[in-house]
N, C-alpha and C positions, 0 to 999 in steps of 0.2 A: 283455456287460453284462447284468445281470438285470433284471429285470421289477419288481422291489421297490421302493418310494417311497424317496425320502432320510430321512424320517422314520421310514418301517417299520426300516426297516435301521439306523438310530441307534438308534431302542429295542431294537432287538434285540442290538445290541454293547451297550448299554448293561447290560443282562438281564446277559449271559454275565459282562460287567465288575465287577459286583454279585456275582456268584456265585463271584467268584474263579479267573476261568477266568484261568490263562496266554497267555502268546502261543502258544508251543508245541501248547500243549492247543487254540487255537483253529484254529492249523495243521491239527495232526490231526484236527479234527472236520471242515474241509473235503475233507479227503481220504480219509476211512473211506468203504471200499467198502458199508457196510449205513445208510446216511443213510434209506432208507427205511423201517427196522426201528423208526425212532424212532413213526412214525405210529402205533403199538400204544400209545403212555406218554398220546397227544393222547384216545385215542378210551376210555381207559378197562382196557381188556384186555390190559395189559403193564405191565411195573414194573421197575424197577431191582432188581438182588441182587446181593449180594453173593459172588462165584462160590466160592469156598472161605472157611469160616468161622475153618478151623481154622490158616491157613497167607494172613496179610497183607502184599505184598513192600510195602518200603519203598520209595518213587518218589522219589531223589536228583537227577532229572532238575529238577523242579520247585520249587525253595527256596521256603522257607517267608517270606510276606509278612507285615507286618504292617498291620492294618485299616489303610486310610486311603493305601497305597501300591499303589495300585490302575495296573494292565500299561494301555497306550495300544497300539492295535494300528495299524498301519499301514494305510493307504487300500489299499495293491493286496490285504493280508493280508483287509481286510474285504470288497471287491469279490470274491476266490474262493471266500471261504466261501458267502456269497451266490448266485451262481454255479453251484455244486455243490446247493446246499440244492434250486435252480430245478431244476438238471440231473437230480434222485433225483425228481421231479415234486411238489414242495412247492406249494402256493397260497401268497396272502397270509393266508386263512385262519390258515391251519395255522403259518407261523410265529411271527403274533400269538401265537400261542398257546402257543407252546415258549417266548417268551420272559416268559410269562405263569406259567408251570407251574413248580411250587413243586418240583418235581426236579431245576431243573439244577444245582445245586451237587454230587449226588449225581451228575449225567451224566458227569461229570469220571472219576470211575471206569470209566465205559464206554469214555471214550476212551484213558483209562490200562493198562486190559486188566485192571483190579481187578474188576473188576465186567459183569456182563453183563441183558442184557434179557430176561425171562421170560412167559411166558402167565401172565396171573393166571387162579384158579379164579374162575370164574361163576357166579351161579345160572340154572340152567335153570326158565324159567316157560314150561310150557305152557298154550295155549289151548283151552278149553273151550265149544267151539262146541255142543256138546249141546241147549244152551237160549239161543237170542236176547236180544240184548239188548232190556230193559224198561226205559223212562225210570222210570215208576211206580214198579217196584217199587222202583229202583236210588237214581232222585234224589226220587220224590215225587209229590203227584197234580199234575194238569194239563201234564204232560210226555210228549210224544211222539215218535215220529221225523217226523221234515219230509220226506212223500214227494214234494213238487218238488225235493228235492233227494237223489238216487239215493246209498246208501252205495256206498264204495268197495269193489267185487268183488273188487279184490286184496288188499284187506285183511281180508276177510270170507274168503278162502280161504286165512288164517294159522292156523298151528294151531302156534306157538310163538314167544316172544319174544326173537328174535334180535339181541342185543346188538351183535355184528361191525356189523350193516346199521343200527343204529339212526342218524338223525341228527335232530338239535332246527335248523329252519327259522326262519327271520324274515320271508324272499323280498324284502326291500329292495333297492331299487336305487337307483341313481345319481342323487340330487337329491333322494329320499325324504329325511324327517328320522326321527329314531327311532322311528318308529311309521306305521303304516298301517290302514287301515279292514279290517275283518273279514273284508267280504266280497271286497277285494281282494284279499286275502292267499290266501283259498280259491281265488278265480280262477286266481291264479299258480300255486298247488302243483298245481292241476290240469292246465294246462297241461306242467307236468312228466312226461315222459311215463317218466322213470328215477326217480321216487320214488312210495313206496305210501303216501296219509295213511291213520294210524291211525285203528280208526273206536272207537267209545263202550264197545263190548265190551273194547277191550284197556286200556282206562283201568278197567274197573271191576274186570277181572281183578288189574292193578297194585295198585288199591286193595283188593283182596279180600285180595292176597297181604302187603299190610303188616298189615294188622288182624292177621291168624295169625300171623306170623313177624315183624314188627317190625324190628328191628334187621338180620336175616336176609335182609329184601326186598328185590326188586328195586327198586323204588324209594329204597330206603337206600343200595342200591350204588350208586345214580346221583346222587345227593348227593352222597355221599362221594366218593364216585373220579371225578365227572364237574361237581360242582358245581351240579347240576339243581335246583333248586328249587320253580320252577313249567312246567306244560307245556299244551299243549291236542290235544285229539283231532280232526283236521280232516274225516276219512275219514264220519263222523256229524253232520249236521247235525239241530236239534232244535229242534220248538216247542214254546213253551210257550203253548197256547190261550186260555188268559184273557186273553192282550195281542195272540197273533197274531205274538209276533217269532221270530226265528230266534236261535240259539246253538249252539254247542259245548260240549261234555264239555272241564273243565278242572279240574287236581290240583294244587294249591301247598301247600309245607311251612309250616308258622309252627312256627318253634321246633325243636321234634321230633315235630311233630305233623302228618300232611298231612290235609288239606283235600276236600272235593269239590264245586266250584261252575260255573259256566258262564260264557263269553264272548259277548254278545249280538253277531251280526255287521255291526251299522250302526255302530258304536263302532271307534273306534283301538287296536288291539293294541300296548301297548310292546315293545319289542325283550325285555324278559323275562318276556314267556309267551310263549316260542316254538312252534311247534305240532312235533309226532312224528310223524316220518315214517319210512320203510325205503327204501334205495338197493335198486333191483333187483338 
């Protein structure tokens, strides 16, 4: 028996049902030996292709439905899929999110052997440790760094922004509601002793690299292919002396246009400004 809610597990037959998944095709996607390959399409860095352009077989296995007569799949059918997803080391993270993700009409190909799974190209953003980061110059006067609160040495010893390790934090737990106070949240990624918070220099370098490149940037890629929109730098903590409070380096899009503003730490963070972190 898996680990998954009755309701995680309903939305997620639900997803695949929507997408036109067969019975068949949902058989086969419990029993594909590379279920773990899919975590590339979750994090960004893989994509569905189409394996030969030139040469499309025809899949007579699967008849063609019409809208509205949508396959019911069986309780044990959906119990092994589930099963298997736990067994290739899925969270509950991770399958919200498959069943969330605008590809799986397109996964149907993967299971059908039409289609296969790819490395997408990346951009590579190095960091530019040469010159420290300046609240002044970067956000403005009366902006410093908060020496009661030590930046993070793992993340000041990053000298490139590696997308594989990236992950966007919330640190909610069990009876939190969608939000948490600032400085709670820093407490918790701290205690983390397998993630590196980001500190203010790789936010500004983010931001430096969209001004130049635009559409190009790292940060456009993480919109696009990852749905990012706003984030915060936890690794840098920041005062601003005229009032004495503490905040965070934070980057939100509006439109097409990203942003560069701050998260005061006495204040509730919503579940969407996540903060940047790196898995070790």
């Amino acid at each position: 028996m898996s680990s998954f809610s009755e309701g995680q597990t309903h939305q997620f037959m639900e997803a695949l049902r929507a997408a036109g998944w067969t019975k068949e095709q949902v058989t086969q996607l419990g029993q594909h030996p590379k279920l773990t390959d899919l975590h590339g399409l979750l994090a960004g860095t893989h994509q569905i292709a189409l394996i030969s352009a030139s040469v499309l077989p025809v899949n007579r296995i699967h008849p063609f439905s019409l809208a509205g007569s949508l396959p019911s799949y069986s309780e044990n059918q959906t119990h092994k899929l589930m099963e298997a997803l736990q067994e290739a080391g899925w969270t509950k993270v991770q399958v919200t999110q498959l069943a969330q993700h605008g590809g799986l009409a397109d996964l149907r190909g993967w299971v059908d052997g039409t289609h296969q799974i790819v490395l997408i190209p990346v951009p590579v953003l190095p960091i530019d440790r040469s010159h420290p980061f300046s609240p002044t110059d970067f956000i403005g006067e009366g902006w410093e760094v908060n020496l009661n609160h030590p930046e993070c040495q793992d993340s000041l010893a990053l000298i490139e922004f590696d997308l594989a390790k990236v992950r966007l934090e919330q640190m909610l737990k069990e009876g939190d509601s969608d939000s948490i106070v600032g400085e709670v949240r820093i407490a918790r990624l701290m205690a983390r002793k397998d993630l590196i918070r980001a500190d203010a220099k790789i936010g500004q370098i983010l931001f430096e690299d969209w001004e130049r490149n635009g559409e190009n940037s790292m940060l456009e890629y993480l919109r696009k292919r990852r749905g990012v929109t706003q984030m915060n730098f936890p690794g840098t903590v920041l005062l601003y002396y005229p009032s004495g409070n503490s905040y965070v380096l934070c980057l939100s899009c509006h439109g097409s246009c990203w942003k560069k503003h701050s998260s005061w730490l006495a204040i509730s963070w919503p579940v969407d400004n996540p903060s940047l972190v790196f898995s070790k």
